[in-house]
VEXVEX-814938 format. One line per 8 residues: number of its first residue (from 1); their letters; for each residue x, y, z of N, C-alpha, C. Coordinates in steps of 0.2 Angstrom, whole numbers, plus 5000, padded with zeros to 4 digits. Layout:
BEGIN
NUM> A> X/Y/Z/X/Y/Z/X/Y/Z; ...
//
This chain:
BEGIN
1> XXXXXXXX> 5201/5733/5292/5207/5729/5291/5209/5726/5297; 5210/5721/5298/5212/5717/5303/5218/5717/5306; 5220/5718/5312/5225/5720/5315/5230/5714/5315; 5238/5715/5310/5241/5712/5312/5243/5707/5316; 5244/5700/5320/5246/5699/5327/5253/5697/5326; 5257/5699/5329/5262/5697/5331/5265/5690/5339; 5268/5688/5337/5269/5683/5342/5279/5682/5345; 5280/5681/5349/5286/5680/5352/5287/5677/5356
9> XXXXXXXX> 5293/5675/5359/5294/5669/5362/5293/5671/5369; 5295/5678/5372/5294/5681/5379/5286/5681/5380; 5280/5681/5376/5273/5681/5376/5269/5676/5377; 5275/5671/5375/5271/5663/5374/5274/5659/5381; 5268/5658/5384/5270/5652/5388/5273/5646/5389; 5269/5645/5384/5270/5639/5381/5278/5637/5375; 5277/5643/5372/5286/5643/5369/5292/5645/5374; 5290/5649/5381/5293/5648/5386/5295/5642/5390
17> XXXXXXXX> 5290/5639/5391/5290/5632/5394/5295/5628/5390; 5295/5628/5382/5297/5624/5379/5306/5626/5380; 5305/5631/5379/5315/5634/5377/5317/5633/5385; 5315/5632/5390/5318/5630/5396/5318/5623/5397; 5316/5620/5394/5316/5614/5395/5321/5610/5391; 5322/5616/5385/5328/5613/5380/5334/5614/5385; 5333/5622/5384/5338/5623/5388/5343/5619/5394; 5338/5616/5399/5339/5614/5404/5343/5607/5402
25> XXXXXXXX> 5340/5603/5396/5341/5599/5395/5350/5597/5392; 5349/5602/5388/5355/5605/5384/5361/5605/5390; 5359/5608/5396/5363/5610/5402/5366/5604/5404; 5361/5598/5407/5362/5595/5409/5366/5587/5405; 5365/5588/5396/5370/5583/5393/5377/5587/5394; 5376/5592/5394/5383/5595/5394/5388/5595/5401; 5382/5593/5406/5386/5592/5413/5389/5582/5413; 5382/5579/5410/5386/5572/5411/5390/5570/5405
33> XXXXXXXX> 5391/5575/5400/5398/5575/5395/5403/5573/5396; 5404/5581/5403/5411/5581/5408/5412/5577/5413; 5407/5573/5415/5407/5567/5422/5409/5561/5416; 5406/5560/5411/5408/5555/5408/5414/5554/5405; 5416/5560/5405/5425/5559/5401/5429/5559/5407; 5427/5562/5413/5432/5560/5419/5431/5554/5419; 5425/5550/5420/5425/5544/5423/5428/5538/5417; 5428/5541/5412/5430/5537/5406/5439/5537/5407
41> XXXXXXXX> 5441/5541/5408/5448/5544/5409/5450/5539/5414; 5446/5540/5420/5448/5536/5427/5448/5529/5425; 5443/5525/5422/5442/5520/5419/5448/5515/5415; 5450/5519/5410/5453/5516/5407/5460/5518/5411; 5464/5521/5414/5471/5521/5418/5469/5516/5422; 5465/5515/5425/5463/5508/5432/5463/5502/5428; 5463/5502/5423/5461/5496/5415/5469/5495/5414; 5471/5500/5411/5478/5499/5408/5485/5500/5411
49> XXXXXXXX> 5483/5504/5419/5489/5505/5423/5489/5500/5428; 5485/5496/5429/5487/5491/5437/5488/5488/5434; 5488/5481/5428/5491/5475/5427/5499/5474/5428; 5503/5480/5426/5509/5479/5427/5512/5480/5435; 5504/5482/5437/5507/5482/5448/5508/5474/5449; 5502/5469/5447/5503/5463/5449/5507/5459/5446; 5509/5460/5441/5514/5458/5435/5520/5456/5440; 5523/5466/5440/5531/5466/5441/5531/5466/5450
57> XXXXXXXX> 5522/5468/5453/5525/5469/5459/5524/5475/5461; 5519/5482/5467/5518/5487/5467/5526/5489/5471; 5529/5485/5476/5536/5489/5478/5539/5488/5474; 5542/5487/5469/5544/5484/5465/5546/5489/5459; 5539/5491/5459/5540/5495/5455/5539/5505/5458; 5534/5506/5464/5536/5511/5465/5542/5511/5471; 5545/5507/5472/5550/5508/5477/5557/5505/5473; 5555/5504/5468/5564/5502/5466/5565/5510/5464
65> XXXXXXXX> 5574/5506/5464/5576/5515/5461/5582/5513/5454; 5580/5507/5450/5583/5502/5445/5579/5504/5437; 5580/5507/5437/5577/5508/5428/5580/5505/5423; 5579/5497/5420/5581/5496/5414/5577/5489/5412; 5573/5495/5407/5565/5490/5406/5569/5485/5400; 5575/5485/5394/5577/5482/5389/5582/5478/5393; 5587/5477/5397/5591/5472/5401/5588/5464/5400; 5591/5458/5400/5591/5453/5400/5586/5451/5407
73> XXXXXXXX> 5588/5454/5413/5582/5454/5418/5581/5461/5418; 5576/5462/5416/5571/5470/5418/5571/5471/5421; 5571/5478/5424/5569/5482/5431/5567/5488/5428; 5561/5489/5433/5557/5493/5433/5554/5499/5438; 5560/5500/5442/5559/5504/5447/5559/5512/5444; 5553/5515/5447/5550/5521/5446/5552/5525/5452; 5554/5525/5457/5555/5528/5463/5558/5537/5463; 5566/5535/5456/5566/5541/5457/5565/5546/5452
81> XXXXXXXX> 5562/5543/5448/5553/5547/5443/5549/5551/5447; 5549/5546/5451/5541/5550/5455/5547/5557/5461; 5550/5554/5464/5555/5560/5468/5556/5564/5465; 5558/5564/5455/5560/5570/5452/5553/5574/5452; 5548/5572/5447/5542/5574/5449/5538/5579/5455; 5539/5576/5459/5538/5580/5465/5545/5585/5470; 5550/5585/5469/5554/5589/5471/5552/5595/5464; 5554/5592/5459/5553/5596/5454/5548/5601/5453
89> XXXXXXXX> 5542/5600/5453/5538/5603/5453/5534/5606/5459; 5538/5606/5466/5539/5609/5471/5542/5614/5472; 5546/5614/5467/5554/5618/5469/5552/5622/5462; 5548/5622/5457/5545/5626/5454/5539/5631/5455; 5536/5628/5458/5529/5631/5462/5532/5638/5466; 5536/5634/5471/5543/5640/5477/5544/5644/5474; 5545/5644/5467/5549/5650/5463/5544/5653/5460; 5541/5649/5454/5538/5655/5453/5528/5657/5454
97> XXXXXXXX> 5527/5652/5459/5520/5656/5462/5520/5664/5466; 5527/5664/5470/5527/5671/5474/5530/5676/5467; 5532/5674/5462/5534/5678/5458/5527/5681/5453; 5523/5676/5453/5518/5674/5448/5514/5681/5451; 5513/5681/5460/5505/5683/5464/5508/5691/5466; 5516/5692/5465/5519/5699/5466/5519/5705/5458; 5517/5698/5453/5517/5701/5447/5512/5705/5446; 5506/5700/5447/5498/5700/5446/5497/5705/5450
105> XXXXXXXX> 5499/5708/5456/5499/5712/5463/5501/5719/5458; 5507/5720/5454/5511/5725/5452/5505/5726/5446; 5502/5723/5440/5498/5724/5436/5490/5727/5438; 5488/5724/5444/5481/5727/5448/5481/5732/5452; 5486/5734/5456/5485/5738/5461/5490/5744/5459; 5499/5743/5457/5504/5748/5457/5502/5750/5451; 5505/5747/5446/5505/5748/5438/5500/5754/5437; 5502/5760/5432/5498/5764/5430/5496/5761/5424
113> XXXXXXXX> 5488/5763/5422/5485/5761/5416/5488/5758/5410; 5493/5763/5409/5497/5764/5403/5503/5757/5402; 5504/5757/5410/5510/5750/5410/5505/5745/5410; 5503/5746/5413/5497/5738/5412/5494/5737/5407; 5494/5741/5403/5492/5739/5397/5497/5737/5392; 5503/5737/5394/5508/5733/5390/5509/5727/5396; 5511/5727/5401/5513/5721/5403/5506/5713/5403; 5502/5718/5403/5495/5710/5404/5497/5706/5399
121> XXXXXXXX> 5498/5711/5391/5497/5707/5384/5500/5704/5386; 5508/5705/5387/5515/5701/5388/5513/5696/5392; 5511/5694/5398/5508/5690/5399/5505/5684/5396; 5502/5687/5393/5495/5685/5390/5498/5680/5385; 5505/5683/5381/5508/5681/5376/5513/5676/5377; 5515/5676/5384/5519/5671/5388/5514/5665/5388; 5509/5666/5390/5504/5661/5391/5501/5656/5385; 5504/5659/5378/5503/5655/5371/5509/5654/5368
129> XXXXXXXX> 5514/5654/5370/5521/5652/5369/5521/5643/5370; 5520/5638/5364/5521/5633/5364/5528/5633/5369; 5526/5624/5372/5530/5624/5376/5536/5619/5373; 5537/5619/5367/5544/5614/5364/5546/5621/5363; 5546/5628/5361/5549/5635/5361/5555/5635/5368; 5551/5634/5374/5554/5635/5379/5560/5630/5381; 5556/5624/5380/5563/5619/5379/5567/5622/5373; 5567/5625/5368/5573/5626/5364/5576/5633/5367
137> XXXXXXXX> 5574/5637/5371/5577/5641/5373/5581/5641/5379; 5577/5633/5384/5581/5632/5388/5587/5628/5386; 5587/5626/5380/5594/5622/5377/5599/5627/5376; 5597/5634/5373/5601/5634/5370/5605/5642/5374; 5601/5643/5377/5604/5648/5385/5605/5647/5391; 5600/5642/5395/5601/5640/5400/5604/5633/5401; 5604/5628/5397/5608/5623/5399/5617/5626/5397; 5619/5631/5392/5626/5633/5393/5630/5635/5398
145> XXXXXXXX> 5625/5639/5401/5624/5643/5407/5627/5636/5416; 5620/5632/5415/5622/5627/5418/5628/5625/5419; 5630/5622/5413/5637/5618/5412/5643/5622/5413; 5642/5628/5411/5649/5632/5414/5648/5632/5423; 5643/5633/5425/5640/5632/5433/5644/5628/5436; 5643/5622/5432/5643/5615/5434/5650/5612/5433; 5653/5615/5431/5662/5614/5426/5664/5618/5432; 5664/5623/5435/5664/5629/5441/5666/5623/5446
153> XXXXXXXX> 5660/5622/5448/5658/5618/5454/5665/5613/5455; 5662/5608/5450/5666/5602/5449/5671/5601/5447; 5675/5606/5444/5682/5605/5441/5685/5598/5445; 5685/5598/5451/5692/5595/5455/5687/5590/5458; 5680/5587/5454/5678/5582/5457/5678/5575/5453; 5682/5571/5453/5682/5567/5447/5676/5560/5444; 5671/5558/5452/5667/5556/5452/5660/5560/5448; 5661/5566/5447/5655/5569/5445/5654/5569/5440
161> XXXXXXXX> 5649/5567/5436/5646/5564/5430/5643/5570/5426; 5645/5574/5422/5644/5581/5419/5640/5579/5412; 5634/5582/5413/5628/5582/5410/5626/5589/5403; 5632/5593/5403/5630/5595/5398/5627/5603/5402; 5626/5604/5407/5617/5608/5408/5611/5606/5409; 5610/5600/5408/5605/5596/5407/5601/5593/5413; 5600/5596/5418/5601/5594/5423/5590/5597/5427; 5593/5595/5432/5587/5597/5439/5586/5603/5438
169> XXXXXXXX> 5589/5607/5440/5588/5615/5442/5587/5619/5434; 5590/5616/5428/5588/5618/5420/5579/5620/5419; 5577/5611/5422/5569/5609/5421/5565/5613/5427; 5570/5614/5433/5565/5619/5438/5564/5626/5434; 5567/5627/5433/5569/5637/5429/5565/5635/5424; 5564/5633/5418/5558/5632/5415/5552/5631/5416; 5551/5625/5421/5545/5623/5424/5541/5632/5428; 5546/5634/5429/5543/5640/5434/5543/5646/5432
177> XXXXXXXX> 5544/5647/5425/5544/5650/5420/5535/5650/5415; 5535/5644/5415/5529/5641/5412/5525/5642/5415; 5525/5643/5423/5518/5642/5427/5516/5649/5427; 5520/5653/5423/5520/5662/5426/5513/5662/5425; 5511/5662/5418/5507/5666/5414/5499/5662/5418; 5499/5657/5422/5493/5653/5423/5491/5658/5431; 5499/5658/5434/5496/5660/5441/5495/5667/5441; 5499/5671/5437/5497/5679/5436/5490/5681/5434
185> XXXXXXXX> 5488/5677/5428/5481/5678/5426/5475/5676/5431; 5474/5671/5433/5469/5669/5439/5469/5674/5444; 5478/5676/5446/5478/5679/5452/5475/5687/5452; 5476/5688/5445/5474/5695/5442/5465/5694/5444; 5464/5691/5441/5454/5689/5442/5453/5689/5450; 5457/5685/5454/5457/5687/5460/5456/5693/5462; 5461/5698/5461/5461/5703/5465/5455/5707/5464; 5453/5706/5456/5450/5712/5452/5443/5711/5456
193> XXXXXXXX> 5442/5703/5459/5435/5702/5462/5435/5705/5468; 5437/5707/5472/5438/5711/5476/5436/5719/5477; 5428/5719/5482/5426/5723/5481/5431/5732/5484; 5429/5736/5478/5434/5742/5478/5433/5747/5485; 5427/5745/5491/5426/5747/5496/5430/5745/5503; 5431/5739/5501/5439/5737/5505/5444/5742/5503; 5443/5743/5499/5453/5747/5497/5451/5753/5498; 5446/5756/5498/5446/5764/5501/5444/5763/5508
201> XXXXXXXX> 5441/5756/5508/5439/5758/5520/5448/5758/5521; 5451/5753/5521/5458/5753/5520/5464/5759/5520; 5462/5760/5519/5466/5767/5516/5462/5774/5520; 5455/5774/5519/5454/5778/5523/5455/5779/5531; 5456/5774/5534/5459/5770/5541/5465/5774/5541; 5469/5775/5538/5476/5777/5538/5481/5770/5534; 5478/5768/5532/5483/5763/5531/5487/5763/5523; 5492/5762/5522/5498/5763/5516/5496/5760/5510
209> XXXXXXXX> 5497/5759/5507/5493/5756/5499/5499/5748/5499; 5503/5748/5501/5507/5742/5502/5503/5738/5510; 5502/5742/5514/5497/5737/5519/5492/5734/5516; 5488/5738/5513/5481/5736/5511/5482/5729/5506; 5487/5730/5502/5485/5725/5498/5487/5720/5502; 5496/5719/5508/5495/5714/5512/5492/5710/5518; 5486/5716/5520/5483/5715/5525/5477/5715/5523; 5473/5717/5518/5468/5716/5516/5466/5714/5509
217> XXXXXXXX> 5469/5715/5505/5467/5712/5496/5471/5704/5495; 5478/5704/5497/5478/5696/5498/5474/5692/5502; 5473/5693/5509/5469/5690/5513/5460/5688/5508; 5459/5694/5507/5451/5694/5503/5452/5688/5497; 5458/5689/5495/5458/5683/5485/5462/5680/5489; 5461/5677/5495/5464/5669/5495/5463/5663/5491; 5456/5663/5491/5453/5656/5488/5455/5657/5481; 5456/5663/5475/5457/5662/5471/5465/5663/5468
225> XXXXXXXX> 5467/5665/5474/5477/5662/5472/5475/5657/5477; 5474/5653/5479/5473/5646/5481/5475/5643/5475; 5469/5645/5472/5468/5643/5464/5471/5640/5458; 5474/5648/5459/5480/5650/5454/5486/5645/5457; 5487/5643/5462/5493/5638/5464/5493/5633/5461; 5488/5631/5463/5486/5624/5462/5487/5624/5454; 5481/5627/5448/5483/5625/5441/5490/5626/5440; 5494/5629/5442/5503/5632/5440/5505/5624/5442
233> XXXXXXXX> 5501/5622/5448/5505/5616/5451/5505/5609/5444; 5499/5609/5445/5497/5606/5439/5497/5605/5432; 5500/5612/5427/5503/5613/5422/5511/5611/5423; 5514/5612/5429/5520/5608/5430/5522/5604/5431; 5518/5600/5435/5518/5590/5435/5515/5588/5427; 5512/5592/5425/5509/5589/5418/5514/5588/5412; 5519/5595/5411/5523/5597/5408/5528/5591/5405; 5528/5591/5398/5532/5584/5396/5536/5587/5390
241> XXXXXXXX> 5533/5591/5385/5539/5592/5379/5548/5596/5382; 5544/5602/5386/5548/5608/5387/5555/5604/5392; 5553/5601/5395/5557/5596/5402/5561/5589/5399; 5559/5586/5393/5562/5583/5389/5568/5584/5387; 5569/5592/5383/5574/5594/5381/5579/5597/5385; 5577/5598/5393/5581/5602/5397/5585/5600/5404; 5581/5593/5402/5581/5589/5411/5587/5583/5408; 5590/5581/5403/5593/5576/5402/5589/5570/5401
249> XXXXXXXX> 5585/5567/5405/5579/5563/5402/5583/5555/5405; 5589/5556/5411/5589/5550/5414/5588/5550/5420; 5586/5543/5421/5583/5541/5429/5588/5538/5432; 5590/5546/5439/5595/5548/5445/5588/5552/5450; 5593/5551/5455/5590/5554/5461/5591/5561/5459; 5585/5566/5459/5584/5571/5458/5589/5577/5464; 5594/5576/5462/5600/5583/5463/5600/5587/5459; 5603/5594/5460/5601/5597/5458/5606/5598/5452
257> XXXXXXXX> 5610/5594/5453/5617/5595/5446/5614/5587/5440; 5609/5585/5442/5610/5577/5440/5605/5578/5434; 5607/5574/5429/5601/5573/5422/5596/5568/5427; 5589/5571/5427/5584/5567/5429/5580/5566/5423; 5574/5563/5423/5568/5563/5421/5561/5562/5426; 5556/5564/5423/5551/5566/5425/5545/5559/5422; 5539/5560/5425/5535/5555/5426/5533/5558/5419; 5531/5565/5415/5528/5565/5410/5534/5561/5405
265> XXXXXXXX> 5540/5564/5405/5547/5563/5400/5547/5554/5401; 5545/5551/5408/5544/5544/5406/5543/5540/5400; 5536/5544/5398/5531/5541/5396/5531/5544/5388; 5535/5549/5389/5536/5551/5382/5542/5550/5379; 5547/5548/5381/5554/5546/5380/5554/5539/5378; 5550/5533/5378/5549/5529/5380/5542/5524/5375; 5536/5528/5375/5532/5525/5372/5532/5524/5366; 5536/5528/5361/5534/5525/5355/5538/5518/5352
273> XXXXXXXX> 5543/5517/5356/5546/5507/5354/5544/5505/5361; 5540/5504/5364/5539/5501/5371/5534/5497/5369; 5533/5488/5370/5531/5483/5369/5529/5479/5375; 5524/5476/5375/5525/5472/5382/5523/5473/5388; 5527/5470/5392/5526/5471/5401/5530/5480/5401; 5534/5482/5397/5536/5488/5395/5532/5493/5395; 5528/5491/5390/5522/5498/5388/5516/5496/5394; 5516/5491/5398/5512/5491/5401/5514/5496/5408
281> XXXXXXXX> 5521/5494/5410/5521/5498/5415/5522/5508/5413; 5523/5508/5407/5524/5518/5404/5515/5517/5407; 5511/5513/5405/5502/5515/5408/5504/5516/5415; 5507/5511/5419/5507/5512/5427/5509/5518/5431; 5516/5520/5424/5517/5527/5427/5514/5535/5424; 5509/5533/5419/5504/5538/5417/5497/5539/5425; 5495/5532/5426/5491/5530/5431/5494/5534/5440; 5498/5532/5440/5502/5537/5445/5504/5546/5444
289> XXXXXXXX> 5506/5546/5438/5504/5553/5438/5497/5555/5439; 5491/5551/5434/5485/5553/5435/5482/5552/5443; 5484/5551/5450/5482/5549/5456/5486/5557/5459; 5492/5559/5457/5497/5565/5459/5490/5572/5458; 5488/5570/5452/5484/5577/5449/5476/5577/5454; 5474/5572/5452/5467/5569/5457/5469/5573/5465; 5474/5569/5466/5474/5569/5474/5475/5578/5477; 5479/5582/5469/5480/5590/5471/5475/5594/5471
297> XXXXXXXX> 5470/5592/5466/5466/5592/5465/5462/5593/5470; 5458/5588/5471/5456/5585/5479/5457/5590/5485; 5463/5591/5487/5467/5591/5492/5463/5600/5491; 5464/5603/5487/5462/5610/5486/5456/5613/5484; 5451/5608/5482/5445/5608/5484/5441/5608/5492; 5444/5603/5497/5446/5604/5504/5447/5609/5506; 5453/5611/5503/5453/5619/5509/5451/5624/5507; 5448/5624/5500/5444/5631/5500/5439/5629/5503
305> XXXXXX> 5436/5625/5505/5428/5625/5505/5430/5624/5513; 5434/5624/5516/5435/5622/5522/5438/5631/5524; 5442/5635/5518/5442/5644/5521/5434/5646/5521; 5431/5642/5515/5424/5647/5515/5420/5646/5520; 5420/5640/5524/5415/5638/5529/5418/5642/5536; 5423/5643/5534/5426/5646/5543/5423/5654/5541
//
């Protein structure tokens, strides 16, 4: 009786040759995928966002500080959109990136099993909390909270223009609320990558379990709380429902008692009756945001790869 053969794809050279070759190929549409939708992405903001630079004007438009696109002469200054923007999500990064990497520190290193096993999830749960939930809870607690603040403050000021709550500092507290769940989770991966022979040389040395992590486990996940900043930064500049609801949504110099809006809430407040030289410049100021995100981007691919070469 003739010995059955068997065949398989680890046996076959030739069926190996082939499945690497799919594979690789596979690999490779799947890398110019994501090159092409950046590029396509870049493309089209450079397409629908500069017309309205030669149009209105690039100072004009990023240096005025006059917003009223529907007025008999329009103006179009964006100056202090972008100042919100960037104070804004500044001033939320401050807050809660050292709260986000002291979290992630309290979950990886202090925390017993038992508690980290309830705080992660919670995290984790924070981190899937649609972000119009947040604007309605920032309406509905923290803007009241505001406005008695702000009624405090201003009683005896007749020039000050009372927002309700609705204000700068409403949208920081949110915005830096929202980046918790990004920076905590990365920063967690950070520490966790760190190998476990640091913290017992550490420790074995004589040194305290609060030195070690400030003198040796933050040091070591630098690059990846670098990381962790930068996406928190980036989910914040992005952020447009939550900030709609809680920022007031008009364009002032970004104080921190004053109804602002943001380059996202621009463009979302805005675009759906916007016609014209109008809906041309809400692209301008997408195109502008889209150059804030690139540049941060950029900027922190530079410096890790400039900590990893030192």
């Amino acid at each position: 009786m003739a010995e059955k053969q068997s065949f398989s794809i680890k046996g076959n050279r030739k069926n190996k040759a082939l499945v690497e070759h799919i594979a690789e190929a596979v690999f490779t549409v799947c890398a110019l995928l994501a090159v092409a939708a950046v590029a396509s992405i870049t493309v089209y903001m450079i397409i629908n966002g500069t017309p309205a630079l030669f149009k209105v004007g690039i100072k004009e438009i990023l240096f005025g500080t006059v917003w009223q696109p529907a007025a008999k002469d329009p103006s179009f200054g964006i100056l202090y959109v972008i100042l919100t923007s960037i104070v804004g999500t500044t001033a939320a990064v401050l807050i809660g990136a050292p709260v986000g990497i002291l979290t992630a520190v309290f979950i990886e290193e202090i925390a017993s099993p038992r508690l980290a096993a309830i705080v992660k999830p919670a995290v984790e749960l924070l981190a899937g909390i649609p972000s119009v939930i947040y604007g309605l809870l920032g309406i509905y607690l923290l803007n009241p909270m505001m406005y008695k603040l702000e009624i405090a403050l201003f009683a005896d000021a007749p020039d000050h223009q009372f927002t309700g709550g609705a204000n700068l500092i409403s949208a920081v507290i949110v915005l830096a609320v929202m980046i918790l769940p990004t920076v905590i989770n990365v920063t967690v991966s950070a520490l966790h990558a760190v190998p476990k022979q640091q913290r017992a040389a550490s420790l074995a040395m004589g040194a305290t379990r609060i030195q070690t992590i400030f003198k040796v486990l933050l040091p070591s996940a630098r690059s990846g709380i670098a990381a962790a900043v930068v996406l928190g930064t980036g989910r914040a500049i992005g952020e447009a429902m939550a900030i709609t609801l809680v920022s007031g949504s008009s364009v002032n110099m970004p104080l921190p008692f004053n109804s602002v809006r943001f380059l996202t809430t621009a463009i979302v407040a805005e675009m759906g009756y916007a016609a014209g030289l109008h809906r041309q410049v809400l692209f301008t100021i997408g195109l502008v945001l889209f150059v804030f995100i690139m540049f941060i981007n950029i900027s922190l691919t530079k410096i890790l790869k400039g900590r990893e070469d030192s």
